[in-house]
C-alpha positions, -999 to 999 in steps of 0.1 A, spaced: 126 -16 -156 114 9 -181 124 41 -192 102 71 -186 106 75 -222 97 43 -228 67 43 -204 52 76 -224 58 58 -254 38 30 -246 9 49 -232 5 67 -264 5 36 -285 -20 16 -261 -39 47 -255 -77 39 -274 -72 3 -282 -91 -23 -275 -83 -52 -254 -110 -83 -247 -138 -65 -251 -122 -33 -235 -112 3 -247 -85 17 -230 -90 57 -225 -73 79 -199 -43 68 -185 -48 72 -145 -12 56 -135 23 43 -150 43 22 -128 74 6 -133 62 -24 -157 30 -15 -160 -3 12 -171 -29 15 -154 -59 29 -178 -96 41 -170 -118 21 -204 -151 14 -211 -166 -19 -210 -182 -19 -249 -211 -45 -242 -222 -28 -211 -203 11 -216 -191 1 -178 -163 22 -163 -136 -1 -149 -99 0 -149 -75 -23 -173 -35 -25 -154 -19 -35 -190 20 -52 -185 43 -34 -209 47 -50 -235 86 -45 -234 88 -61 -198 111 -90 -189 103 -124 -180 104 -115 -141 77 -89 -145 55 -113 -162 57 -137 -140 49 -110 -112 22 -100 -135 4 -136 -140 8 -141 -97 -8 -109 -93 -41 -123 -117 -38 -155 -99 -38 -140 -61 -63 -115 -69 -89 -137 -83 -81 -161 -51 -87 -128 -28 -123 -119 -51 -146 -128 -15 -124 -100 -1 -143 -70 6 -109 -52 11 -90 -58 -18 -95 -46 -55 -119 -68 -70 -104 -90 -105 -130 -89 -131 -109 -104 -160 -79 -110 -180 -64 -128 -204 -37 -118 -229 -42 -105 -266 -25 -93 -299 -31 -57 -311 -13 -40 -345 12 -19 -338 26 4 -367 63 10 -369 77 28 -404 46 15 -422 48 -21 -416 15 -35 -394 33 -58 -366 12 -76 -342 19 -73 -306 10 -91 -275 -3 -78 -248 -14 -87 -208 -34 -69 -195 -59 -77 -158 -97 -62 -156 -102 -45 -120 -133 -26 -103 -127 14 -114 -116 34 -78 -127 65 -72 -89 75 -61 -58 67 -43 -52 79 -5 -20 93 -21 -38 121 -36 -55 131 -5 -21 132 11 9 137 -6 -2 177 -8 7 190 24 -29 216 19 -50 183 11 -37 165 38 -40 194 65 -77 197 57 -81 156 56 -100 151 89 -82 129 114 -115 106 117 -114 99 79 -76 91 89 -75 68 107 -106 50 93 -81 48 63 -58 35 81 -83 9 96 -96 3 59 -56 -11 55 -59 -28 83 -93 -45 72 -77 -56 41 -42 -66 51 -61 -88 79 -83 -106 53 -49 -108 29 -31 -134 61 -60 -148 66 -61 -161 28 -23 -167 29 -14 -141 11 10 -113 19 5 -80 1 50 -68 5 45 -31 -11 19 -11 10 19 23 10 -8 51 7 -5 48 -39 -18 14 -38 -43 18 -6 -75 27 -33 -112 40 -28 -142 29 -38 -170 56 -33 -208 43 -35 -235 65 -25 -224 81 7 -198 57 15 -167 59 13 -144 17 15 -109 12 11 -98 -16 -10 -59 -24 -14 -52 -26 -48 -15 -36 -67 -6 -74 -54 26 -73 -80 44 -83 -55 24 -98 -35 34 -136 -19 14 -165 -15 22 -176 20 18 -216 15 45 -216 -16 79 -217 -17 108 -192 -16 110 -179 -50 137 -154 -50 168 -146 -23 159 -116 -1 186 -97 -20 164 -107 -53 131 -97 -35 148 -63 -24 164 -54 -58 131 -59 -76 106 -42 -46 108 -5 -66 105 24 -39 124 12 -12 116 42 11 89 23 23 109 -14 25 113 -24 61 147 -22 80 155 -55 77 156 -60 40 177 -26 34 204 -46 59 197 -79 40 184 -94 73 150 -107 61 140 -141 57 113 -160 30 93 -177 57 55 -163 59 63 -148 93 85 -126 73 68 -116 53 31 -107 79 58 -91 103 69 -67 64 33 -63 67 29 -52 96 56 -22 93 36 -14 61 5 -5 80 26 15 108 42 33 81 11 40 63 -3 55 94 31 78 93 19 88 59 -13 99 68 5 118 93 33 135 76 30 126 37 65 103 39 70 70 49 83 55 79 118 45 63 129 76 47 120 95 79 136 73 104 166 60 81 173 91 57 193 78 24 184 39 19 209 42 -9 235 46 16 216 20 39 220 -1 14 258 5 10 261 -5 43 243 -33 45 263 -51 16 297 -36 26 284 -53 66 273 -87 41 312 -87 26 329 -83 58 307 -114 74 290 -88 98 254 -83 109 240 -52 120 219 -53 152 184 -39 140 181 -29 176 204 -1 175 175 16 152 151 18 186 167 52 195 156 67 153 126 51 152 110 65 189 123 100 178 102 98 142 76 78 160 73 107 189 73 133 164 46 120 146 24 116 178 30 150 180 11 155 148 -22 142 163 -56 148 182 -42 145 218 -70 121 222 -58 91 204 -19 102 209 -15 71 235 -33 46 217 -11 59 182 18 58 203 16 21 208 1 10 176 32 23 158 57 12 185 42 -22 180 41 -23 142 69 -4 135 99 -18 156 128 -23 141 134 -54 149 108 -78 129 101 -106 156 88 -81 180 63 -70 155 44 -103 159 41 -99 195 5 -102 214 -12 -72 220 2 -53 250 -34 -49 266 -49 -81 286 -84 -82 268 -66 -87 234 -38 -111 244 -57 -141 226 -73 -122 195 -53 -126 161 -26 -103 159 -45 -78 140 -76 -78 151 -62 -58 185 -49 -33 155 -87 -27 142 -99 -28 177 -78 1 190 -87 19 157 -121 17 166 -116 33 199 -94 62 183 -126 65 157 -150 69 185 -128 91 207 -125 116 175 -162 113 171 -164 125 207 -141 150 204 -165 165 173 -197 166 189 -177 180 226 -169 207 196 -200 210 177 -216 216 211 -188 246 223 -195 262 190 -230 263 197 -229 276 231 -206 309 220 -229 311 188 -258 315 216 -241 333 239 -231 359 214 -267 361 201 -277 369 237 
């Protein structure tokens, strides 16, 4: 992983260079082995966005790197993922004391977003005045794209609000998921142990529980049920601007501690014994919300977000939806919150304008 130091480095070298036919100009993101940069497409002056792979990265990362180009371009009919325009791999010069040394560089061609839903909420004054309505069609947006994700054989295993991106055209407003870096193809083998997948996963405030206990397995239900807890902590972010993990397990550092000390000793934690942490963040975040989509919140995020991963992959609690695919209950009920906020703004709409005649009388 690179240095911060190293990352700023890097952005002021690759800053204004040109790759494939692309010059890279603002940088709008650094991640951990990577740039995201806003350029211009020279033939057609096109904004779009070029994710460049430092250059300095080890072989893991470029192998996460190439995947990423390879699931994205196999996701391009998605209308809910990032959309892969190019790629390829090219040497630039790079000056150091003098001498001209040619360097190579990786680099993927995406559709430019408008923003990221983290910068609507990670300010507690941007979030408060985000409408619930544009909430939770976010959160259905996620929901969308994770569902067409599956149904591909792909799992996304990082979502949280930084890579959930938007695309604005005209007066509408889509969310695409964007940063498949560690993303999965379901169909392949295990590549890595699940103590390789959790050392490399970067935040791990938003990991499920049952990788921080070293509890996860590499089959595709693990990783759809890792999914699945994405999505319910996403909805916690758009509630409270922190994810699911941090609130309900504090220090995943000391998680973490546990969990290996628990491996050494031969022991297994029972995931079940979180239940009790999770309802509390879980009724606290209901809390948080319209009273008229509380219920229908309430069991969304007990479903997605139980501790215990198999029970995340359970039907739909409610008759009508017991033989739809697992998400498509999810986008259902999101609907329903959607229209019941809708309600809930006209019922308003029409109170204001009943005291705005009244007082005018």
């Amino acid at each position: 992983m690179a240095t911060q130091a190293e990352r700023d480095g890097w952005k002021k070298i690759l800053t204004g260079q040109k790759l494939g036919g692309y010059e890279l100009q603002e940088c709008l993101g650094v991640g951990f082995f990577g740039l995201v940069f806003e350029a211009r497409n020279m033939a057609t002056d096109a904004r779009i966005a070029v994710k460049v792979l430092l250059p300095s990265s080890d072989t893991e990362a470029i192998a996460d790197f190439e995947n990423e180009a390879i699931l994205l371009q196999k996701l391009n009919g998605c209308d809910g993922v990032i959309t892969y325009v190019d790629g390829g791999q090219e040497n630039i010069d790079m000056v150091a004391n003098g001498v001209t040394v040619p360097m190579s560089v990786r680099f993927h061609v995406l559709a430019m977003a408008s923003a990221s839903v983290d910068e609507l909420i990670d300010d507690p004054v941007s979030r408060s005045a985000l409408d619930w309505t544009e909430r939770i069609r976010i959160f259905r947006g996620a929901v969308k794209g994770i569902h067409q994700m599956h149904l591909a054989g792909v799992a996304h295993r990082d979502l949280k609000s930084s890579n959930c991106l938007l695309m604005v055209i005209g007066s509408t407003t889509r969310l695409r998921l964007g940063d498949l870096g560690r993303a999965k193809n379901l169909r392949s083998s295990p590549t890595k142990s699940i103590e390789g997948y959790v050392k490399g996963r970067g935040d791990l405030r938003f990991a499920a529980p049952e990788f921080l206990w070293l509890q996860g397995g590499n089959a595709a239900h693990d990783f759809i049920a890792a999914d699945y807890y994405g999505l319910g902590s996403l909805l916690v972010e758009l509630a409270t601007g922190q994810p699911l993990t941090s609130l309900a397990l504090g220090d995943v550092g000391a998680v973490l501690k546990q969990a290996a000390s628990d491996h050494h000793r031969g022991q297994t934690s029972d995931l079940a014994n979180l239940n009790l942490q999770y309802r509390r963040v879980i009724a606290e975040v209901i809390d948080l919300m319209p009273r008229s989509i509380q219920q229908d919140a309430h069991v969304l995020l007990t479903s997605l977000c139980d501790p215990v991963p198999a029970e995340r992959l359970a039907r739909s609690p409610y008759n009508r939806d017991r033989h739809v695919e697992p998400l498509e209950w999810i986008l259902r009920r999101a609907d329903i919150m959607i229209r019941r906020l809708e309600i809930d703004a006209r019922e308003e709409r029409r109170n204001t304008r009943k005291l705005e005649r009244t007082a005018a009388s």
